[in-house]
N, CA, C and O atoms as a GROMACS GRO file, in nm:
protein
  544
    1UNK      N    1   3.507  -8.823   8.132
    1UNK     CA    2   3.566  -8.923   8.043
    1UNK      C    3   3.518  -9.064   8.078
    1UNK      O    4   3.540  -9.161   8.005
    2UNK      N    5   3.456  -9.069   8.186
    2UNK     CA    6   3.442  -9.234   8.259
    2UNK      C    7   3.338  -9.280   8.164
    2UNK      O    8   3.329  -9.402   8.142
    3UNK      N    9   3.221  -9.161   8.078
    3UNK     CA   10   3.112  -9.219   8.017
    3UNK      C   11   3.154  -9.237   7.888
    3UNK      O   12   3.091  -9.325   7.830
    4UNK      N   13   3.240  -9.184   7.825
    4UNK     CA   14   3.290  -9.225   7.715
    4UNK      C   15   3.358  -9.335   7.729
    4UNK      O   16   3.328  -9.432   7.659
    5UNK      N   17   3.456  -9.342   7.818
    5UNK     CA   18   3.529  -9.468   7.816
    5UNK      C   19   3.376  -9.619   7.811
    5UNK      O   20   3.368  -9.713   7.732
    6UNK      N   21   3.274  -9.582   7.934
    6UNK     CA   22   3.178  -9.685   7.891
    6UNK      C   23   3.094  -9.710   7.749
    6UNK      O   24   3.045  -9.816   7.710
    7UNK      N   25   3.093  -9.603   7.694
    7UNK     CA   26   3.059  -9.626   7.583
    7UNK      C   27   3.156  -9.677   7.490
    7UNK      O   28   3.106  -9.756   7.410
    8UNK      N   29   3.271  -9.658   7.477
    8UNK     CA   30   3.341  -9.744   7.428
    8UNK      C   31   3.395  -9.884   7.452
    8UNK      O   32   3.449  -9.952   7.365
    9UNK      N   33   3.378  -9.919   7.571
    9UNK     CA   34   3.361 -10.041   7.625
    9UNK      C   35   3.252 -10.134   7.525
    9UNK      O   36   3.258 -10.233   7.452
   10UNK      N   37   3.163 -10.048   7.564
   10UNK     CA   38   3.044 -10.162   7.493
   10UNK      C   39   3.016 -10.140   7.348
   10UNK      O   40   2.931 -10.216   7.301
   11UNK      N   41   3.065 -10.061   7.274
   11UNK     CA   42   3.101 -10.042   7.135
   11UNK      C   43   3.197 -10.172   7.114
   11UNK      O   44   3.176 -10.250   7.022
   12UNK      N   45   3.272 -10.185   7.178
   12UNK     CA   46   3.430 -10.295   7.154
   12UNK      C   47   3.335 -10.433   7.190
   12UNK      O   48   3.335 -10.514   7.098
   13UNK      N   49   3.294 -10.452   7.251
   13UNK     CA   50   3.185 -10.577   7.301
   13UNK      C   51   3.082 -10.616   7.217
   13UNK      O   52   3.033 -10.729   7.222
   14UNK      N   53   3.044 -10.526   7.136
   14UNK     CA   54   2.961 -10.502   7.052
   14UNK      C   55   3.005 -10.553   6.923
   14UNK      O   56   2.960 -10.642   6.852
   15UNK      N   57   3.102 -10.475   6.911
   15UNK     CA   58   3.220 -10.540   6.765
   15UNK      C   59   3.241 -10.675   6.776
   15UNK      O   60   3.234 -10.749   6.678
   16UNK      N   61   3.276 -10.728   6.926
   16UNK     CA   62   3.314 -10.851   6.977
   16UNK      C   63   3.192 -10.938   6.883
   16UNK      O   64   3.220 -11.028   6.803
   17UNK      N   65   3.073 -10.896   6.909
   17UNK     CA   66   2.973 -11.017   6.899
   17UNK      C   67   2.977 -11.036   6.758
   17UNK      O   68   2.968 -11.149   6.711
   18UNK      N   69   2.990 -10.923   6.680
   18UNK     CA   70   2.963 -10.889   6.514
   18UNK      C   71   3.082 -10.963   6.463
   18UNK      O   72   3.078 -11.010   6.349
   19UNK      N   73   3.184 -10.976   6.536
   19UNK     CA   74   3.306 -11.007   6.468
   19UNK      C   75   3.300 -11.173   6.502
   19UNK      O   76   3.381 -11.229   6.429
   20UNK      N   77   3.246 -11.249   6.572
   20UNK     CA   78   3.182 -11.389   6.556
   20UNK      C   79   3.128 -11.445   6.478
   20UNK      O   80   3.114 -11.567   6.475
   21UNK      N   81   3.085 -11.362   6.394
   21UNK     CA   82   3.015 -11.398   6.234
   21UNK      C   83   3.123 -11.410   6.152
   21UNK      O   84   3.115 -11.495   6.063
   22UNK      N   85   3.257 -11.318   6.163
   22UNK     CA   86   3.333 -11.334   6.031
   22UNK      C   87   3.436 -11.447   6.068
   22UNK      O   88   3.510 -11.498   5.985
   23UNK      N   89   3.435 -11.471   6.164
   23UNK     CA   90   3.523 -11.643   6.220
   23UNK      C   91   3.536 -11.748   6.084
   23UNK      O   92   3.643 -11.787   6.038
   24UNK      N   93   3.388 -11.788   6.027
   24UNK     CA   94   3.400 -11.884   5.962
   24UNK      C   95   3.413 -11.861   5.805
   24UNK      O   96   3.426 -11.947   5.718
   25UNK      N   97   3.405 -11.717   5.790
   25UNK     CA   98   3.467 -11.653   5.653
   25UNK      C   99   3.590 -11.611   5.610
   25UNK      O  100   3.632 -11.605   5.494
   26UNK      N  101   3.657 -11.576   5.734
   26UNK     CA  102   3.809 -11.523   5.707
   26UNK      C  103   3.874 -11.615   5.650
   26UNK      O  104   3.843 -11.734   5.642
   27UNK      N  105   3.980 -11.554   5.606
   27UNK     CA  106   4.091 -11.634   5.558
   27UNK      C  107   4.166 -11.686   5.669
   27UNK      O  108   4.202 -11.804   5.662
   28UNK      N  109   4.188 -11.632   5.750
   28UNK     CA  110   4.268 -11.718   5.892
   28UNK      C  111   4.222 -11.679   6.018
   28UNK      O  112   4.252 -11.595   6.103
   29UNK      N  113   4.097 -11.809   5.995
   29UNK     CA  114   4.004 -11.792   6.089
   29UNK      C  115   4.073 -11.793   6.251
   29UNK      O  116   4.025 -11.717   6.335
   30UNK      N  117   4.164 -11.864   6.278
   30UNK     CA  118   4.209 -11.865   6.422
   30UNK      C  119   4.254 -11.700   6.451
   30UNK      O  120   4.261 -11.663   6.568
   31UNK      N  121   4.287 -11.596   6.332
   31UNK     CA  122   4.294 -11.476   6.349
   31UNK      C  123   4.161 -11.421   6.378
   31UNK      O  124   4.130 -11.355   6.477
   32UNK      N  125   4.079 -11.458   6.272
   32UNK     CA  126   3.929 -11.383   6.352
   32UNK      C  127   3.892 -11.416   6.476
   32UNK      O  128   3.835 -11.334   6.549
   33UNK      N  129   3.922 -11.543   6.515
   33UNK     CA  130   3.877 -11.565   6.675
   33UNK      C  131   3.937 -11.512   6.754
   33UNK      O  132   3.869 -11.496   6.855
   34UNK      N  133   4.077 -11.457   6.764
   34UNK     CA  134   4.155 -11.376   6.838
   34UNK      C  135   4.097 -11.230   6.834
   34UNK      O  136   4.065 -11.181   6.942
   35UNK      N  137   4.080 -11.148   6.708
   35UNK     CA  138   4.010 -11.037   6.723
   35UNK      C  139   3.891 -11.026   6.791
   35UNK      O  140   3.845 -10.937   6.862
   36UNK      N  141   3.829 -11.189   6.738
   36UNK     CA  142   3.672 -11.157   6.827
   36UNK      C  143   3.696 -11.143   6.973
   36UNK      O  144   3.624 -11.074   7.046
   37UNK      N  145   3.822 -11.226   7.023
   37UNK     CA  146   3.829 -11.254   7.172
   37UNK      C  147   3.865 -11.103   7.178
   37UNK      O  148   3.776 -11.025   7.213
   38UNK      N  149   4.017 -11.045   7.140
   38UNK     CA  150   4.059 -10.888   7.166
   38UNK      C  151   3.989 -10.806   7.211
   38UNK      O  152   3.996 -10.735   7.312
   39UNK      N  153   3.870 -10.826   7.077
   39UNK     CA  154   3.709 -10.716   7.061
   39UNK      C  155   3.674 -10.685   7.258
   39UNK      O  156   3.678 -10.588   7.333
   40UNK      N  157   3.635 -10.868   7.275
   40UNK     CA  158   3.606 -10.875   7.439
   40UNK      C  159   3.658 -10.813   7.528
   40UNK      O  160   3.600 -10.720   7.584
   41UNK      N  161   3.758 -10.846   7.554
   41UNK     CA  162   3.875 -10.798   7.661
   41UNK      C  163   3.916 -10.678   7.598
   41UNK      O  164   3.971 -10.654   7.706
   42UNK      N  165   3.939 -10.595   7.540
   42UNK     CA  166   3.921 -10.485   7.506
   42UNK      C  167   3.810 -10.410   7.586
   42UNK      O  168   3.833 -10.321   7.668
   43UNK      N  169   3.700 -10.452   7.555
   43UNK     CA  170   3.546 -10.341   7.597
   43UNK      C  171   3.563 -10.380   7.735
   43UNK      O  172   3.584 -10.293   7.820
   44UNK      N  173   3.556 -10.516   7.769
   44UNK     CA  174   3.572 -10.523   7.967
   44UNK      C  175   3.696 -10.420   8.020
   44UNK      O  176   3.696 -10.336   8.110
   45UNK      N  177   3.769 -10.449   7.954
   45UNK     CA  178   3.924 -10.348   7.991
   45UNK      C  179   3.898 -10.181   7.993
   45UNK      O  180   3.943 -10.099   8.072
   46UNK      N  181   3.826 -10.164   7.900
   46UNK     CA  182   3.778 -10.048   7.932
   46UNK      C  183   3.654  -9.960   8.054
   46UNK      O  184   3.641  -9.849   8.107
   47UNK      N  185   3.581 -10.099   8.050
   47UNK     CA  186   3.452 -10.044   8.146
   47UNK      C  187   3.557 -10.071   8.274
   47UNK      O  188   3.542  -9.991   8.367
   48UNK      N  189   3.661 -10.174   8.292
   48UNK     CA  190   3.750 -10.127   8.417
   48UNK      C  191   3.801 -10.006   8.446
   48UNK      O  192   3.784  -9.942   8.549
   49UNK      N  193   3.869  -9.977   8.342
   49UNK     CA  194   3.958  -9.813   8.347
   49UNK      C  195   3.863  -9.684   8.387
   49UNK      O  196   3.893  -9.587   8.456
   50UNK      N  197   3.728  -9.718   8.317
   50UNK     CA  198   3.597  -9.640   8.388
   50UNK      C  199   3.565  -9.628   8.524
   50UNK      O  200   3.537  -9.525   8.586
   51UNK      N  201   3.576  -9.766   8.572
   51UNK     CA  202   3.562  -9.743   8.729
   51UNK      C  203   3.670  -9.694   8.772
   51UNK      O  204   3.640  -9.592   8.833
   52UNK      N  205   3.787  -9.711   8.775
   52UNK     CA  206   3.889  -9.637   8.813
   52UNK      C  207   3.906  -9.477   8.798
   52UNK      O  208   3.938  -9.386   8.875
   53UNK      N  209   3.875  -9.484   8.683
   53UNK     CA  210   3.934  -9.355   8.647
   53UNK      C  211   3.934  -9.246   8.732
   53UNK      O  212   4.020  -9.164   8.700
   54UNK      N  213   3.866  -9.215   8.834
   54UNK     CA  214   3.815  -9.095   8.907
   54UNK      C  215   3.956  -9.091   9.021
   54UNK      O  216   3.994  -8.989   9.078
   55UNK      N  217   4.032  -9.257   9.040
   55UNK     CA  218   4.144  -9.243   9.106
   55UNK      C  219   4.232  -9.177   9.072
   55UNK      O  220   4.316  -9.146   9.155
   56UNK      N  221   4.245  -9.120   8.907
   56UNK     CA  222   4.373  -9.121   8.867
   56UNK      C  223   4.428  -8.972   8.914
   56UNK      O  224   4.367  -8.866   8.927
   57UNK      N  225   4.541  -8.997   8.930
   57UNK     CA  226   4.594  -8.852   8.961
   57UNK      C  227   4.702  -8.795   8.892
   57UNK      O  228   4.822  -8.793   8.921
   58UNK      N  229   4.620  -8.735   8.766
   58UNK     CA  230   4.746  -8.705   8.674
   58UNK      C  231   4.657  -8.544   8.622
   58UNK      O  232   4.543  -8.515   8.658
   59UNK      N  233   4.726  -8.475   8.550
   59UNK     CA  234   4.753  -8.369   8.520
   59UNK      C  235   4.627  -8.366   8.419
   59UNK      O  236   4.634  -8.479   8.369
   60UNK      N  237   4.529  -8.309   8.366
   60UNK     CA  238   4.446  -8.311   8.224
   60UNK      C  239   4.530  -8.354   8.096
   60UNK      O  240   4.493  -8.436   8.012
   61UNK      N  241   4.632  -8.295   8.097
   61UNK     CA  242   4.715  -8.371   7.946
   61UNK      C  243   4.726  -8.518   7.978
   61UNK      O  244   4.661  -8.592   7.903
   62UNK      N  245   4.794  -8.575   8.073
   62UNK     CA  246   4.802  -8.673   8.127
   62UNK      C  247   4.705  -8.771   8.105
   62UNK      O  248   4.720  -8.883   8.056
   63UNK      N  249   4.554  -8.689   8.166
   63UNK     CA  250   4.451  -8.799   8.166
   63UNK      C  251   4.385  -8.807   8.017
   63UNK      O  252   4.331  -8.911   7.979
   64UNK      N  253   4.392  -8.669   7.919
   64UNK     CA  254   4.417  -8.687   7.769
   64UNK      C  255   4.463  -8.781   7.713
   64UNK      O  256   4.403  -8.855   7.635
   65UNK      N  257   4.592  -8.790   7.754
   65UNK     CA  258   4.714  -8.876   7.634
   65UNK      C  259   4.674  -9.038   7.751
   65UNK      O  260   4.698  -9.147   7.700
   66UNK      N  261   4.633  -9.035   7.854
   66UNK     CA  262   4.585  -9.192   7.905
   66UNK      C  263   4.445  -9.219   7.831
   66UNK      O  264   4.425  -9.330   7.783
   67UNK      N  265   4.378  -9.149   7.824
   67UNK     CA  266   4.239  -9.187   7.795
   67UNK      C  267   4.255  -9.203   7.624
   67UNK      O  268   4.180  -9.282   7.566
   68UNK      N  269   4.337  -9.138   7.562
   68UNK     CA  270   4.337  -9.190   7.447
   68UNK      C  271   4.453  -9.276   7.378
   68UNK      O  272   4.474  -9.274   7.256
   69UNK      N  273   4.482  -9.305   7.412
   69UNK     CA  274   4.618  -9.441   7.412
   69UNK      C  275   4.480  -9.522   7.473
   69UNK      O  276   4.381  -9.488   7.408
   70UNK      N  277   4.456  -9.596   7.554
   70UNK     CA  278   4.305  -9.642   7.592
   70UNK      C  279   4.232  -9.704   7.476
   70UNK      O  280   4.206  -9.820   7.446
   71UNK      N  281   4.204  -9.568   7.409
   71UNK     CA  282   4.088  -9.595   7.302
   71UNK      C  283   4.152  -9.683   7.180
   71UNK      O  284   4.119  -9.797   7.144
   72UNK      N  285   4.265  -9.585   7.122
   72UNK     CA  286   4.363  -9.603   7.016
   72UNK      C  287   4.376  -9.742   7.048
   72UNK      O  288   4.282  -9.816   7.018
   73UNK      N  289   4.509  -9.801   7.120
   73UNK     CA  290   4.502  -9.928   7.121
   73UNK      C  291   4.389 -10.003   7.129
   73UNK      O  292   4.395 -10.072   7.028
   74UNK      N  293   4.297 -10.031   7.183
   74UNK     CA  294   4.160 -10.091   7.212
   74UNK      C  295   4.104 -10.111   7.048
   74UNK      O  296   4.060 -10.221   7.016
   75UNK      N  297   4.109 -10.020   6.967
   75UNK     CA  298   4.043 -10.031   6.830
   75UNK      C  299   4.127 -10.103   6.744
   75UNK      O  300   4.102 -10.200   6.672
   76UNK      N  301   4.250 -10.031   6.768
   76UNK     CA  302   4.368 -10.050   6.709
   76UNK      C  303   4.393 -10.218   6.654
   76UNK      O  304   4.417 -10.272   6.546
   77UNK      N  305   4.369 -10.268   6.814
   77UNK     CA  306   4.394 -10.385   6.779
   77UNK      C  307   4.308 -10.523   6.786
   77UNK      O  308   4.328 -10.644   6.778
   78UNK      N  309   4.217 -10.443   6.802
   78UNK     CA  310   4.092 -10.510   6.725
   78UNK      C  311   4.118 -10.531   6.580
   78UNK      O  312   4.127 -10.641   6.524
   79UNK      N  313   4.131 -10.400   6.519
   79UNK     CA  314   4.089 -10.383   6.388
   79UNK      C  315   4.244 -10.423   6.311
   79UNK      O  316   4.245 -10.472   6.198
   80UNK      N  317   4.350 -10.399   6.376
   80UNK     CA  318   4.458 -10.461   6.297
   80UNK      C  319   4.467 -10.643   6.311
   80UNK      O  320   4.552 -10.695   6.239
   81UNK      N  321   4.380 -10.736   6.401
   81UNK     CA  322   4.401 -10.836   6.397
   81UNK      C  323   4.285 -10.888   6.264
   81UNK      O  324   4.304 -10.962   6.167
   82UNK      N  325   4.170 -10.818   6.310
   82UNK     CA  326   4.035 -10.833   6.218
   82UNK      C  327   4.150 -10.832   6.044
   82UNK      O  328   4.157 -10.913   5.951
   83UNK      N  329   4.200 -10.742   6.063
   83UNK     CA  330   4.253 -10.722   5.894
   83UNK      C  331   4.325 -10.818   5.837
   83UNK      O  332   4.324 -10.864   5.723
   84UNK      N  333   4.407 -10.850   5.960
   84UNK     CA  334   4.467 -10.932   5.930
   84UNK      C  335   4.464 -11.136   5.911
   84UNK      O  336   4.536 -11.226   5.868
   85UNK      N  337   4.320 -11.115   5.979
   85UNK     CA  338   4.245 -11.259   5.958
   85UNK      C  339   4.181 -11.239   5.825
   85UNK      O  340   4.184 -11.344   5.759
   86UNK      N  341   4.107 -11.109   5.745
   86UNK     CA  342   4.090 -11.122   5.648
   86UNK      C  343   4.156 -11.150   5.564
   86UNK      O  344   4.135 -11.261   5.514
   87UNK      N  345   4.267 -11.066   5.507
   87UNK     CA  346   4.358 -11.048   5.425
   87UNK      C  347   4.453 -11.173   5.443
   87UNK      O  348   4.503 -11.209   5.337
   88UNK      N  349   4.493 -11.255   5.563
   88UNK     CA  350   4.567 -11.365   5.533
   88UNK      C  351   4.697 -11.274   5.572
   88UNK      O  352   4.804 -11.308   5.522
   89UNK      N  353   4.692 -11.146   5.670
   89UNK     CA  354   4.838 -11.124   5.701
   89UNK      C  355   4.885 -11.168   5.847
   89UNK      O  356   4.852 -11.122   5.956
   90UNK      N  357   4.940 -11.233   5.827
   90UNK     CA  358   4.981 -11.351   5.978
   90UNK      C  359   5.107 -11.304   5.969
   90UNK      O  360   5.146 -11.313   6.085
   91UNK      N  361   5.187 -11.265   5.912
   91UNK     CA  362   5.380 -11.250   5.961
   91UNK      C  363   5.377 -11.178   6.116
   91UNK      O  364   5.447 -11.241   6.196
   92UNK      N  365   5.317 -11.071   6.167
   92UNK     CA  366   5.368 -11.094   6.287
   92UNK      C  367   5.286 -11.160   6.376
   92UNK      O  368   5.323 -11.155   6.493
   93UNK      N  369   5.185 -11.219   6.353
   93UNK     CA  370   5.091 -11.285   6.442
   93UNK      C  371   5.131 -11.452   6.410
   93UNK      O  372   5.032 -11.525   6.403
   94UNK      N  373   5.234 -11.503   6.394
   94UNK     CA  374   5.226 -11.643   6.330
   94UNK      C  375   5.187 -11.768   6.379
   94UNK      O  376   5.149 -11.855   6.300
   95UNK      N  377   5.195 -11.796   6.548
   95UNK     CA  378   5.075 -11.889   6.617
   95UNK      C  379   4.974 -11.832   6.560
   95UNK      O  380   4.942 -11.898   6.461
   96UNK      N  381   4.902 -11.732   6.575
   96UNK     CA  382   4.682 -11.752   6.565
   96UNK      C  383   4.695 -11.719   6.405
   96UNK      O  384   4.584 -11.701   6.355
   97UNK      N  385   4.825 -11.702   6.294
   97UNK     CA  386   4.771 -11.733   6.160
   97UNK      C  387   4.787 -11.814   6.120
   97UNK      O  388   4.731 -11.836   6.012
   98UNK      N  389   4.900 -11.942   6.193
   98UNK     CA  390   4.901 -12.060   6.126
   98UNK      C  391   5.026 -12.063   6.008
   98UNK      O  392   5.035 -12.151   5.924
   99UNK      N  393   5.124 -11.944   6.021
   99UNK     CA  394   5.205 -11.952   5.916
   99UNK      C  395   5.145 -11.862   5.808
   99UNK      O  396   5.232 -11.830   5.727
  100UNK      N  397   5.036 -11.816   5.783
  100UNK     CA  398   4.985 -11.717   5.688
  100UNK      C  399   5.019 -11.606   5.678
  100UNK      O  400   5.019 -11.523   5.768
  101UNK      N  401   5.060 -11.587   5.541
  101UNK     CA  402   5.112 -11.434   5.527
  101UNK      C  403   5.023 -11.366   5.409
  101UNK      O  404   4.962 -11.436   5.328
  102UNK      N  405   5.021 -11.200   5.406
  102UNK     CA  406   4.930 -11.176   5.285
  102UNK      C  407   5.018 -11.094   5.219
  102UNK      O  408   5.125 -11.139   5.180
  103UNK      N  409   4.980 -10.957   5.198
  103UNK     CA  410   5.066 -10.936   5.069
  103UNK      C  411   5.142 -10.792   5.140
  103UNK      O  412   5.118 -10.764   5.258
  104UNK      N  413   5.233 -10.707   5.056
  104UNK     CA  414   5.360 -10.704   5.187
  104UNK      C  415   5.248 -10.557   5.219
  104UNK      O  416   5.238 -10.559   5.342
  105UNK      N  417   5.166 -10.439   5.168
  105UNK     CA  418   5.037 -10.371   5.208
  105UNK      C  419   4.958 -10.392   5.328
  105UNK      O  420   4.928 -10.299   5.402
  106UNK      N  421   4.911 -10.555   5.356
  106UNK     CA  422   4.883 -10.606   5.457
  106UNK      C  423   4.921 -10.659   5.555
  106UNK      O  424   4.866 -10.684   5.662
  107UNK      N  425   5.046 -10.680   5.505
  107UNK     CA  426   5.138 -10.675   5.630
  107UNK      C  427   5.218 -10.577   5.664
  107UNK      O  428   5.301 -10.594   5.753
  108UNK      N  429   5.207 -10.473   5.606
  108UNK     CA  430   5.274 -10.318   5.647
  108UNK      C  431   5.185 -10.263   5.752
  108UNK      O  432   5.222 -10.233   5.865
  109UNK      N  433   5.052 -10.251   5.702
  109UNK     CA  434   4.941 -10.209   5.801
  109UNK      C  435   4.906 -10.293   5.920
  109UNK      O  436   4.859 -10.235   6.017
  110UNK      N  437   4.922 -10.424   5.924
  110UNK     CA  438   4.917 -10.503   6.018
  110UNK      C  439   5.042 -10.463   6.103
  110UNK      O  440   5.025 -10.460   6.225
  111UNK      N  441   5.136 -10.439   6.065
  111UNK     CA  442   5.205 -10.413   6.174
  111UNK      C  443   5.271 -10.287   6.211
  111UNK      O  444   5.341 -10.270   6.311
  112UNK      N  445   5.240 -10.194   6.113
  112UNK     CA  446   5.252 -10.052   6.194
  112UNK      C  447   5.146 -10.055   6.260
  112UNK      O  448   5.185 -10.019   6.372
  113UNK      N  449   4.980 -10.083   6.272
  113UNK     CA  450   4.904 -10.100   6.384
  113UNK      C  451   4.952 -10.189   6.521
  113UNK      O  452   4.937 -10.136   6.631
  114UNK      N  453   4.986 -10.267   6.516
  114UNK     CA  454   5.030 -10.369   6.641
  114UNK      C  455   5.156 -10.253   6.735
  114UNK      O  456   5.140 -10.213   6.851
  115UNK      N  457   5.273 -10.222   6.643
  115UNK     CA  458   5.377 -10.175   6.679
  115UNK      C  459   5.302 -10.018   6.761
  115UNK      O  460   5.317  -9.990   6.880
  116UNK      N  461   5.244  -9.956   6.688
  116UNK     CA  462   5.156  -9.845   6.743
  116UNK      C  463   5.073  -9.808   6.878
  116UNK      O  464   5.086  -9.732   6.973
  117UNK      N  465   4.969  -9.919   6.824
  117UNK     CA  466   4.907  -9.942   6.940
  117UNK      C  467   4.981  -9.999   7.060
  117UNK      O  468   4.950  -9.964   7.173
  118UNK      N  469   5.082 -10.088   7.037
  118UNK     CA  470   5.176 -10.144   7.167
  118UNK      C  471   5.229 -10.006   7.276
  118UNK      O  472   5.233  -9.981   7.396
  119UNK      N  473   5.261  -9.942   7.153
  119UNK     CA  474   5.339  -9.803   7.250
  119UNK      C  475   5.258  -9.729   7.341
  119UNK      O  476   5.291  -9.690   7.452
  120UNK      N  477   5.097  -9.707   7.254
  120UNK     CA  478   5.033  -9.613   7.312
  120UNK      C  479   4.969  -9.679   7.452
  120UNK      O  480   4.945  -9.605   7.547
  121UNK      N  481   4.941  -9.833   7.459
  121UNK     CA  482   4.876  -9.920   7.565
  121UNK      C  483   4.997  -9.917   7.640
  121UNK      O  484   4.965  -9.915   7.759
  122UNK      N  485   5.171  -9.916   7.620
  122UNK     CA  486   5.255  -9.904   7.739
  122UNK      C  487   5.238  -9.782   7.771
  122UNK      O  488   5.231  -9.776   7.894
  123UNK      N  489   5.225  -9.647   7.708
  123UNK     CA  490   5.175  -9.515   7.739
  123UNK      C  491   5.069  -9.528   7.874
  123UNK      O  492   5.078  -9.506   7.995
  124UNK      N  493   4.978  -9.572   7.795
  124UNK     CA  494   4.872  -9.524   7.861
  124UNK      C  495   4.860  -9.626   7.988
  124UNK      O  496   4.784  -9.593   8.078
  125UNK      N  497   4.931  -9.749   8.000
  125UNK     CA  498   4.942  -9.877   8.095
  125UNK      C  499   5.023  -9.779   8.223
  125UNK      O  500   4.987  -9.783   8.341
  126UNK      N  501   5.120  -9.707   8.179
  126UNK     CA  502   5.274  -9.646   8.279
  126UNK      C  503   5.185  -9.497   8.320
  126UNK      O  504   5.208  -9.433   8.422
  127UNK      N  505   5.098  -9.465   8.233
  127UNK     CA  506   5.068  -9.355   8.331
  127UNK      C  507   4.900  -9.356   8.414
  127UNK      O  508   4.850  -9.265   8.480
  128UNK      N  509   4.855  -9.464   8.386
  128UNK     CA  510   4.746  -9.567   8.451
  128UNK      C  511   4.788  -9.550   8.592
  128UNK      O  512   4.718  -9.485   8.670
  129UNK      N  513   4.946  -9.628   8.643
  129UNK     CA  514   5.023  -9.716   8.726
  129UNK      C  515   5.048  -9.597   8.791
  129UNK      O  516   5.055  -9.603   8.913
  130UNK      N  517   5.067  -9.463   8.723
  130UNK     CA  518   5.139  -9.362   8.832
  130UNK      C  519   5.027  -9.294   8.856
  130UNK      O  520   5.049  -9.238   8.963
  131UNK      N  521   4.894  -9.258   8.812
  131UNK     CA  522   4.832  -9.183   8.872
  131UNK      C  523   4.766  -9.251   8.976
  131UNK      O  524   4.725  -9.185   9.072
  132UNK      N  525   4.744  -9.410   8.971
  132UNK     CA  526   4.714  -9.448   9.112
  132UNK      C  527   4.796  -9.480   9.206
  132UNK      O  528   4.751  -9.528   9.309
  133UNK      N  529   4.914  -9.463   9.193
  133UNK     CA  530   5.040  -9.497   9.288
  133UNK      C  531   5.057  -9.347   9.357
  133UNK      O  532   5.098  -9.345   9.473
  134UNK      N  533   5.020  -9.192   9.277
  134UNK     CA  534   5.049  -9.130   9.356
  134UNK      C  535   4.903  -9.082   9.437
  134UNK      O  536   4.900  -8.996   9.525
  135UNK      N  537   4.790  -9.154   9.391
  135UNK     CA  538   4.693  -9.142   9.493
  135UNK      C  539   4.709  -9.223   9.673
  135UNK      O  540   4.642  -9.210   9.775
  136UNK      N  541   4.810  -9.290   9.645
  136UNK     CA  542   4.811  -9.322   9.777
  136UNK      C  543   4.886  -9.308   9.877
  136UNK      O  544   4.852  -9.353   9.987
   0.00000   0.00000   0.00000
């Protein structure tokens, strides 16, 4: 899983750079700059969990449901902020939209992604924390 996780690292880094272009097109551009930043720290966050990973000491389902909570959020919220700098849906992001809201579609999807991905990154954050806590 450590080479997938790097490949998805630099897939998300990758998006990062592509998603610097749509900054000055979006509708709420301080949202695209947040996705572009996400995009970043996303793919580094991952090529971390790569080096680690070989610590973890959890069960195969375990390192399943970690490695993909991982991914899920990582795209997740890339792509739910990206949407939401297009579309102008800022209600739950309202610092980086500036007060912008879009239409209630785009803000349904904007935030069953956020709410989603939150769970699966505390998922996958809490069982991160225990498989290297019981490596030691």
């Amino acid at each position: 899983m450590e080479h997938r996780l790097i490949k998805h690292g630099f897939i998300l880094i990758f998006l990062a750079l592509i998603t610097g272009f749509v900054i000055p097109a979006a509708e709420a551009p301080r949202l695209a700059l947040s996705a572009h930043m996400i995009a970043l720290m996303s793919g580094i966050l991952l090529l971390a969990i790569a080096g680690i990973w070989h610590r973890l000491v959890l069960s195969e389902r375990q390192l399943k449901v970690t490695y993909w909570g991982w991914i899920y959020s990582s795209y997740a919220n890339w792509f739910a902020i990206l949407f939401g700098a297009i579309t102008g849906a800022g209600r739950m992001t309202p610092l980086a939209a500036n007060g912008m809201t879009g239409t209630d579609f785009s803000e349904l999807v904007v935030a069953f992604l956020l709410v989603s991905l939150s769970l699966a990154a505390l998922v996958s954050a809490s069982l991160s924390i225990w498989g290297v806590a019981r490596k030691s």
